[in-house]
C-alpha positions as CSV (number, residue, x, y, z in Angstrom):
1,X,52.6,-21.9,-31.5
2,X,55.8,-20.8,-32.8
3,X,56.1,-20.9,-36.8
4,X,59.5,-22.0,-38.5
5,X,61.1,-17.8,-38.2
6,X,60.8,-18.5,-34.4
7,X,62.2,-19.6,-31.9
8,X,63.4,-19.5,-27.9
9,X,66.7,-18.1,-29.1
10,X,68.7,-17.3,-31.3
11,X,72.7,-18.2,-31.2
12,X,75.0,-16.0,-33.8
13,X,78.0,-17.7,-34.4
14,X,79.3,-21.8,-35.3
15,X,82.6,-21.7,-33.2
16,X,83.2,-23.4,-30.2
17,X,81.5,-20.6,-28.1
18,X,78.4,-20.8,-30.2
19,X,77.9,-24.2,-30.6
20,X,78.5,-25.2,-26.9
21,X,75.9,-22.4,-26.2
22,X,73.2,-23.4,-28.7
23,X,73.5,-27.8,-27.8
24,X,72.9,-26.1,-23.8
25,X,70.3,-24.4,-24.3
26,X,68.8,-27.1,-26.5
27,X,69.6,-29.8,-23.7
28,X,67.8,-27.9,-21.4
29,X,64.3,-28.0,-23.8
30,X,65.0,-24.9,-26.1
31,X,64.0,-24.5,-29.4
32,X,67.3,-23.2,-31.2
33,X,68.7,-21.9,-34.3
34,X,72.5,-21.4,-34.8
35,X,73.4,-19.1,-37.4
36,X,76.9,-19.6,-39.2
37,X,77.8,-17.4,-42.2
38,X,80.1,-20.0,-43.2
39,X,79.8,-22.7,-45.3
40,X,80.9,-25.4,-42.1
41,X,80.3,-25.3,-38.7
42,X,83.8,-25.1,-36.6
43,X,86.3,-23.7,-39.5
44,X,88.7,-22.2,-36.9
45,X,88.3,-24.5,-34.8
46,X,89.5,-27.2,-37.3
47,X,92.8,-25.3,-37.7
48,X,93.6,-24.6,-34.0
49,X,96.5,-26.1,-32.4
50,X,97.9,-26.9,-36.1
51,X,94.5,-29.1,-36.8
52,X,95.4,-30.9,-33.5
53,X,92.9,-28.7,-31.1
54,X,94.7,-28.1,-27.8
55,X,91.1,-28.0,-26.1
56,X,91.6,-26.8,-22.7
57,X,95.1,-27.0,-20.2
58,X,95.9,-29.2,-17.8
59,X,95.2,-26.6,-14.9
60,X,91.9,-27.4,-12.0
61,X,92.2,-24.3,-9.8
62,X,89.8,-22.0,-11.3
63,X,91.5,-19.0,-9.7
64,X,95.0,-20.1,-11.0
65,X,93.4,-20.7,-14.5
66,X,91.8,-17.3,-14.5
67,X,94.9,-15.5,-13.6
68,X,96.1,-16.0,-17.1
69,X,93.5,-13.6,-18.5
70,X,95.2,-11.1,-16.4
71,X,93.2,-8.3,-14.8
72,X,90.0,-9.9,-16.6
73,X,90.4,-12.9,-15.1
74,X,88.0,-12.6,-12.3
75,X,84.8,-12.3,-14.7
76,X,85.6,-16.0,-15.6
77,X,85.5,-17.3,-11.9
78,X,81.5,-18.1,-12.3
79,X,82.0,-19.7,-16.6
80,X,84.6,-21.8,-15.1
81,X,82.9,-22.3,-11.8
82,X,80.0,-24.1,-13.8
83,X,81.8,-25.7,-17.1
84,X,85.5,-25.8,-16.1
85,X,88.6,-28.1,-17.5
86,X,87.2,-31.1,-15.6
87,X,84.1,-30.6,-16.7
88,X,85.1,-30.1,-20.5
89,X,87.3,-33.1,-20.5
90,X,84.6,-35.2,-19.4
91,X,82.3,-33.7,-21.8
92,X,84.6,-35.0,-25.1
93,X,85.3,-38.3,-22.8
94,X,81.7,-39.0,-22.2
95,X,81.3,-38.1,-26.0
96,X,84.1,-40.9,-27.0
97,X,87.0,-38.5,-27.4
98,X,89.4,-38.8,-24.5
99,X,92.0,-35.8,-23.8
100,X,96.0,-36.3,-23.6
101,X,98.1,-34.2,-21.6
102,X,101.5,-33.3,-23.6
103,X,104.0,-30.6,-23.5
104,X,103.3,-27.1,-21.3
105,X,100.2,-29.0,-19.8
106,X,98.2,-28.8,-22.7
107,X,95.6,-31.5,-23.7
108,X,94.9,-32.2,-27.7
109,X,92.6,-35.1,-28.1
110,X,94.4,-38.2,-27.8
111,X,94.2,-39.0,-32.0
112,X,95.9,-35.3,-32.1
113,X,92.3,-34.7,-34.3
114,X,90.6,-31.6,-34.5
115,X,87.6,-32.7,-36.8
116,X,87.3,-35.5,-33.4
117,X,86.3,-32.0,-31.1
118,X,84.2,-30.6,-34.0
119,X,82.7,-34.3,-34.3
120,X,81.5,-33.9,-31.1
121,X,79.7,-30.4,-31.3
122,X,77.8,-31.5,-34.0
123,X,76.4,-34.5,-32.2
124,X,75.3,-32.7,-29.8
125,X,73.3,-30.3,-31.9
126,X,72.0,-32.8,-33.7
127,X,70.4,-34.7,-30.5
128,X,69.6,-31.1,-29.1
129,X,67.6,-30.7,-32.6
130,X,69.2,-27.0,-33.1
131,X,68.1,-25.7,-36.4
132,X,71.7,-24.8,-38.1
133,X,71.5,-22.0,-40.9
134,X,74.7,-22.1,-42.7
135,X,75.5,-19.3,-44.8
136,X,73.9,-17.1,-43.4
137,X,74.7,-13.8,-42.4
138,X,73.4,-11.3,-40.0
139,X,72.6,-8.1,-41.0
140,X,71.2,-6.2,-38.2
141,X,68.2,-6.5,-35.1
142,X,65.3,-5.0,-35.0
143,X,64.3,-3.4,-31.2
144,X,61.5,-3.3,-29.4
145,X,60.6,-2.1,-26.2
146,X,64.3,-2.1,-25.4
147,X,64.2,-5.8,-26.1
148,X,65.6,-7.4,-29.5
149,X,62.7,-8.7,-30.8
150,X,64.4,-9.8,-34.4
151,X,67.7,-11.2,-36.0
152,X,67.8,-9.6,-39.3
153,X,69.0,-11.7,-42.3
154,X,69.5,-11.3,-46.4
155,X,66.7,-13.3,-46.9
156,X,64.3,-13.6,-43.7
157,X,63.6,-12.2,-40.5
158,X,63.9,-14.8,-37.1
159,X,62.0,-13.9,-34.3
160,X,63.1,-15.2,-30.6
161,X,62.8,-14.5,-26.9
162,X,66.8,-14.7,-26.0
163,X,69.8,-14.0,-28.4
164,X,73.3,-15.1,-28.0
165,X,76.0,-13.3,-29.9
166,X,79.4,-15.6,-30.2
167,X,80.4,-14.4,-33.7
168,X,84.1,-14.1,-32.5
169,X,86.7,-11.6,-32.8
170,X,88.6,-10.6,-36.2
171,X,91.7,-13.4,-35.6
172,X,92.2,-15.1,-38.6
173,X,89.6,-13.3,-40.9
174,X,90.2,-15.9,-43.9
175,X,88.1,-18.1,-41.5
176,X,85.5,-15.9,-41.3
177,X,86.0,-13.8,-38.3
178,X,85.8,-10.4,-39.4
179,X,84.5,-8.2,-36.5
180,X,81.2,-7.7,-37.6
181,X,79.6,-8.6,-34.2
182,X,81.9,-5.4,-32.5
183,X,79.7,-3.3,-34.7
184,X,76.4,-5.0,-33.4
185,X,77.3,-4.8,-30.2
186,X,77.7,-1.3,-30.1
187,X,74.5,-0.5,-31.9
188,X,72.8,-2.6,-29.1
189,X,74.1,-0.2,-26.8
190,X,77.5,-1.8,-25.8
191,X,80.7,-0.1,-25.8
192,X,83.9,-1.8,-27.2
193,X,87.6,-1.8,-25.9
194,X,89.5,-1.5,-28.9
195,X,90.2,-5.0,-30.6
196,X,93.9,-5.7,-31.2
197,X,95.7,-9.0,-32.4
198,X,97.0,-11.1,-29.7
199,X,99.2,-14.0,-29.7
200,X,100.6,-13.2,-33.1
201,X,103.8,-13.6,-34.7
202,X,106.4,-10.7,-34.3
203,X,108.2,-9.5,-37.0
204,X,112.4,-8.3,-36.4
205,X,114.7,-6.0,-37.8
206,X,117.9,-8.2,-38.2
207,X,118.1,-9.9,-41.3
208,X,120.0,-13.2,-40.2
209,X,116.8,-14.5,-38.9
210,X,115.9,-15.0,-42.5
211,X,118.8,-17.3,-42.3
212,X,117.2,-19.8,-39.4
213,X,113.9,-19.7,-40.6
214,X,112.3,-22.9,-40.1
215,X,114.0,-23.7,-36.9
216,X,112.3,-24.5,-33.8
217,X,114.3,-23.9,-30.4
218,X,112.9,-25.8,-27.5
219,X,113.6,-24.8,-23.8
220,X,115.1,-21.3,-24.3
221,X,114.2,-18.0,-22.4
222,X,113.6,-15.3,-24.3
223,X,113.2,-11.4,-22.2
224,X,111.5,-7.8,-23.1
225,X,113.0,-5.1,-22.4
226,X,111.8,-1.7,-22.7
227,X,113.8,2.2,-22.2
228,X,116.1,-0.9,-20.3
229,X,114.2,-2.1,-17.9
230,X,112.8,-6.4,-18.7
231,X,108.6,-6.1,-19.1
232,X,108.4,-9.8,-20.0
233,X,110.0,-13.0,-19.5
234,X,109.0,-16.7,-20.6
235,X,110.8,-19.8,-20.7
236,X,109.5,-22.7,-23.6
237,X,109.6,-23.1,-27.4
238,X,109.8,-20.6,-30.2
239,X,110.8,-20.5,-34.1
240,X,112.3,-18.0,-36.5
241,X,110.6,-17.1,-39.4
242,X,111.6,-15.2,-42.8
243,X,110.5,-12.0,-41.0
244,X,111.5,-12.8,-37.8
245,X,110.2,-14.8,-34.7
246,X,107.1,-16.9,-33.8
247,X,105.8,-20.2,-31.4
248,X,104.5,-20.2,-28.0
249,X,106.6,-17.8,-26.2
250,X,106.9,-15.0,-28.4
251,X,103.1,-15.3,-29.0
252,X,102.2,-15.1,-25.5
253,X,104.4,-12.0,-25.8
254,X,103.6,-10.6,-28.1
255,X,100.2,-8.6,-26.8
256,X,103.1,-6.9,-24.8
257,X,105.4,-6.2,-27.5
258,X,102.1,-4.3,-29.4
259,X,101.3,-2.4,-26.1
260,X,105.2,-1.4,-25.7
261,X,106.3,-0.6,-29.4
262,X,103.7,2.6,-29.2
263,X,106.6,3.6,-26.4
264,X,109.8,3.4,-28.5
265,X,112.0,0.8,-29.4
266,X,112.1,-2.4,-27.3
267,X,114.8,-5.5,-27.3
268,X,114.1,-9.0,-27.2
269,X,117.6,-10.7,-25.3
270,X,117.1,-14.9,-26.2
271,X,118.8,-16.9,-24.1
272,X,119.7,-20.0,-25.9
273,X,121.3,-21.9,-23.2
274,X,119.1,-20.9,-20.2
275,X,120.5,-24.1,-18.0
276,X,124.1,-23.1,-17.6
277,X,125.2,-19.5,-16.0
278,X,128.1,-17.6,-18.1
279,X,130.6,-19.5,-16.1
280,X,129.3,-22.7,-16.6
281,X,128.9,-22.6,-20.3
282,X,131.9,-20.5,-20.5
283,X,133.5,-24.1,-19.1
284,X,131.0,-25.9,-21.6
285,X,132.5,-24.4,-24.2
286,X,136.1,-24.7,-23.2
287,X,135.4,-28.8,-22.9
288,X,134.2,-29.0,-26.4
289,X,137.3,-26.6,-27.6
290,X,139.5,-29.1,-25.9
291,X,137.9,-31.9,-27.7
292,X,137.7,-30.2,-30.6
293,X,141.9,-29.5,-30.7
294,X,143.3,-28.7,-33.5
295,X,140.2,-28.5,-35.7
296,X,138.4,-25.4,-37.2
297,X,136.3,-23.4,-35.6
298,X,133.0,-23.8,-37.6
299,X,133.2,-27.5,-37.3
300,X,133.2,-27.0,-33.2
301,X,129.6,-26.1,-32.4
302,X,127.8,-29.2,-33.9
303,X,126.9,-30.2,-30.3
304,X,126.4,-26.5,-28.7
305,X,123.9,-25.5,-31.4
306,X,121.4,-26.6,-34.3
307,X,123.1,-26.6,-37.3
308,X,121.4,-23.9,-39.4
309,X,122.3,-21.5,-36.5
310,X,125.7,-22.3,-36.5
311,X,126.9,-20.0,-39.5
312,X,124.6,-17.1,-38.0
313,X,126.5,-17.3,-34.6
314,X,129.6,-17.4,-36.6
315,X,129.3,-14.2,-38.1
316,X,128.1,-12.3,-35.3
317,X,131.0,-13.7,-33.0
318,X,133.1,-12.3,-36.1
319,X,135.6,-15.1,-35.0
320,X,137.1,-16.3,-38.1
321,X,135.4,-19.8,-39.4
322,X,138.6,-21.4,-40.2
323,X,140.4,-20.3,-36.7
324,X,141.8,-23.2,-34.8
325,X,140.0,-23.1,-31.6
326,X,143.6,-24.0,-29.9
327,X,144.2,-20.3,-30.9
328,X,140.3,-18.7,-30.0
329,X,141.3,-16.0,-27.6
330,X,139.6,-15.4,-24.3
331,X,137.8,-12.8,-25.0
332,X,136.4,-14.1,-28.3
333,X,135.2,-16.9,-26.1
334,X,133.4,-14.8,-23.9
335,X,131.8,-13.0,-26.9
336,X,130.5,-16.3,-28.1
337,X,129.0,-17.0,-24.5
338,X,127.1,-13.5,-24.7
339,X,125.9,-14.4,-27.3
340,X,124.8,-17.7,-26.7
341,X,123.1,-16.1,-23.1
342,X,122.0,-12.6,-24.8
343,X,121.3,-12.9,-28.6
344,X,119.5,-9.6,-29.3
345,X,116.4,-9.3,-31.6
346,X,114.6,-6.0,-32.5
347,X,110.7,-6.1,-32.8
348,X,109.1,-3.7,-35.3
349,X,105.8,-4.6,-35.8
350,X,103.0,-7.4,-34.5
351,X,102.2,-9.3,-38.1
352,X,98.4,-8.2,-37.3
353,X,95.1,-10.5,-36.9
354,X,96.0,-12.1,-40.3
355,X,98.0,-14.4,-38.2
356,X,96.8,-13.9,-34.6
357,X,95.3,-16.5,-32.6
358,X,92.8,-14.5,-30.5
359,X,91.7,-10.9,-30.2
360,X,92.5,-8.9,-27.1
361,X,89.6,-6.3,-26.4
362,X,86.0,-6.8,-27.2
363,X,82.6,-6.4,-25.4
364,X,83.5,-4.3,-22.1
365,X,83.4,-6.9,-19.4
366,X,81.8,-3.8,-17.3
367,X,78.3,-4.7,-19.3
368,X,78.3,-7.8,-18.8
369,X,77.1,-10.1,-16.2
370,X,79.8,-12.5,-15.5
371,X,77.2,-15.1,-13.3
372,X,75.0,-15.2,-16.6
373,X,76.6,-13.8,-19.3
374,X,73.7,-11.8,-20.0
375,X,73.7,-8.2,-21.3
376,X,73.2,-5.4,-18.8
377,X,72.3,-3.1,-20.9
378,X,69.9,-5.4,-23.3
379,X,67.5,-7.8,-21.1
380,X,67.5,-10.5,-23.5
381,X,71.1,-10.9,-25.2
382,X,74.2,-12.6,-24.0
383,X,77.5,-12.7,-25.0
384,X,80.5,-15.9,-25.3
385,X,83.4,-16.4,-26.9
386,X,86.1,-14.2,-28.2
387,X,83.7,-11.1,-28.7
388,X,84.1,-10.8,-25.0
389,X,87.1,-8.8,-23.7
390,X,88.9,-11.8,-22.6
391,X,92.4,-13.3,-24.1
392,X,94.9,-15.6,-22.3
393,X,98.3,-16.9,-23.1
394,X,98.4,-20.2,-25.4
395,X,97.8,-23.7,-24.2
396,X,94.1,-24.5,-24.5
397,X,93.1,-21.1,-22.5
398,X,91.0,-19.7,-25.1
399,X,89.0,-22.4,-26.1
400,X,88.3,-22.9,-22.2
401,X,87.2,-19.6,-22.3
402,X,84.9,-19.9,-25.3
403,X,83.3,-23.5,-23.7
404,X,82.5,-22.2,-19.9
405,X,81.2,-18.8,-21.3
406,X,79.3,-20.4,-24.2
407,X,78.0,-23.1,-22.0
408,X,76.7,-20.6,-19.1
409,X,75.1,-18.3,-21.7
410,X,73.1,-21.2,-22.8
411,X,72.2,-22.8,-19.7
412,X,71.4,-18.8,-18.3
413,X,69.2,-18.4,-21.9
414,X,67.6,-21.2,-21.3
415,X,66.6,-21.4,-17.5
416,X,66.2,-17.4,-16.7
417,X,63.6,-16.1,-17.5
């Protein structure tokens, strides 16, 4: 008879990685504790997808899905094999929280809540009956036999047969995420790739942006180049920000950027108009001139660009503001329509995991087992979530990530033996 310090096993971690693991492994008749050194369950999880959650994407193929993690993809194939999108949208729907598609193929919950998702993982503790220890932080395991046989805390000791680490990376570290688990994981025997922010702002050299802050472009293309050759492309929404330039498509970039700046200096070229080829906006431009006869050239762009970028592209054209555009010269025309196609922006710096989404490295996928999730070096511990060295794009790939490898390393605690 187990006494209230033990249990089947052990889950470290209250994100979504952990608490899809531990209501598995309880589903399936385990006695479980989940250990959260914070003082909630969920706290990232809350502020994800600006407190809306974008929970998974709107994307079925498994292979296609994986893809996005890159050349790690293919350790996901079996996570998403057993607890894919379809299967996580049904989850939530079966739960009373139905998914909405929107923009990019994402899917929020349809009340755009986040506390709705965490709702929903508690629930399903609670009718699991998982023992939740808030506050409480691990401080080591005690081995034997090459098994764990103990999670170590302040103030007890909690024995278990299985132990599931999903503590997270060290994205956003005022939510609790500080890395800890890297260092566990290596004294258990694991080695770990270097973690490095990923999707994170990207701060710029040119001081206009400081001008623009605050404004959100939709539907541009913005390109990486590096020693002049492009290393990245993506077409969608961004925003500038007082120390330079942020949203989805810079953030997808942005592990690049890191990876690239160690190389010398790179160029962002945004194209802000990525529709029309030079010619056509070239003849764009020459229509609004032509309606705009006789008047001055800073009152001529309301309808080719936002208005708090107007005054920036007039000082880099260097045209004169109070020019007639009657009297705009060829040339200066063609200036404004390279810079309209080819605005450059010079990265210095990712703004670090203070502001990152996820963490790119981790647990080396090589010591893993991808069809269980279970350790090879360490019979009885598994891994999930963002401790793994897995990261894809944004767009409700990570969270996917930390559900199917969460929900396997539950269902693989609880059935193996």
């Amino acid at each position: 008879m187990k006494d209230y310090n033990s249990f089947d096993i052990v889950v470290i971690g209250g994100g979504p990685a952990g608490m899809m693991a531990a209501g598995r492994a309880a589903k399936l008749g385990a006695k479980v504790v989940l250990i959260e050194k914070n003082e909630i369950l969920g706290k990232k999880l809350l502020i994800t997808g600006k407190e809306r959650c974008n929970f998974t994407h709107n994307e079925f193929d498994i292979r296609k899905f994986a893809e996005k993690f890159g050349r790690n993809g293919r350790f996901l194939y079996s996570a998403l094999a057993v607890f894919g999108p379809l299967e996580v949208i049904d989850f939530f729907e079966s739960r009373g929280v139905k998914g909405k598609v929107e923009q990019g193929d994402r899917i929020f919950p349809e009340n755009g809540n986040a506390q709705d998702i965490l709702n929903v993982l508690i629930k399903y503790l609670t009718e699991g009956k998982v023992n939740i220890l808030l506050n409480s932080e691990v401080s080591g395991f005690k081995q034997e036999n090459g098994k764990i046989s103990q999670v170590l805390l302040r103030d007890r000791q909690i024995d278990a047969d299985k132990f599931i680490i999903c503590a997270g990376g060290k994205a956003y570290p005022q939510t609790g995420s500080t890395g800890e688990d890297y260092q566990w994981a290596r004294q258990l025997g694991h080695t770990v790739i270097t973690p490095v922010p990923s999707l994170t702002p990207v701060k710029t050299s040119e001081d206009w942006v400081k001008e623009v802050q605050g404004l959100s472009l939709k539907n541009v293309s913005l390109k990486l180049f590096h020693n002049g050759k492009k290393q990245d492309e993506r077409f969608g929404e961004m925003l500038f920000t007082h120390f330079g330039v942020s949203g989805p498509i810079v953030m997808d970039m942005s592990k690049n950027i890191g990876g690239l700046l160690k190389n010398g200096p790179l160029k962002l070229i945004l194209d802000l108009k990525p529709a029309l080829d030079f010619k056509k906006l070239d003849k764009r431009i020459q229509r609004d001139f032509q309606e705009f006869k006789g008047r001055m050239f800073k009152n001529s762009l309301k309808g080719l660009l936002p208005l708090s970028m107007i005054p920036v592209m007039i000082k880099l054209s260097a045209i004169e503001p109070e020019k007639k555009v009657d009297y705009i010269s060829r040339e200066e025309r063609n200036k404004l329509v390279h810079l309209l196609k080819e605005l450059e922006l010079t990265p210095t710096e990712l703004l670090g995991f203070k502001w990152s989404v996820v963490t790119s490295g981790g647990v080396s996928l090589k010591e893993v087992n991808p069809n269980t999730m279970g350790s090879k070096k360490m019979q009885n511990l598994y891994f999930a979530g963002e401790i793994l060295d897995l990261d894809g794009p944004s767009g409700g790939y990570n969270l996917q990530e930390c559900w199917s490898s969460g929900y396997l390393a539950g269902e693989s605690a609880a059935k193996l033996p």
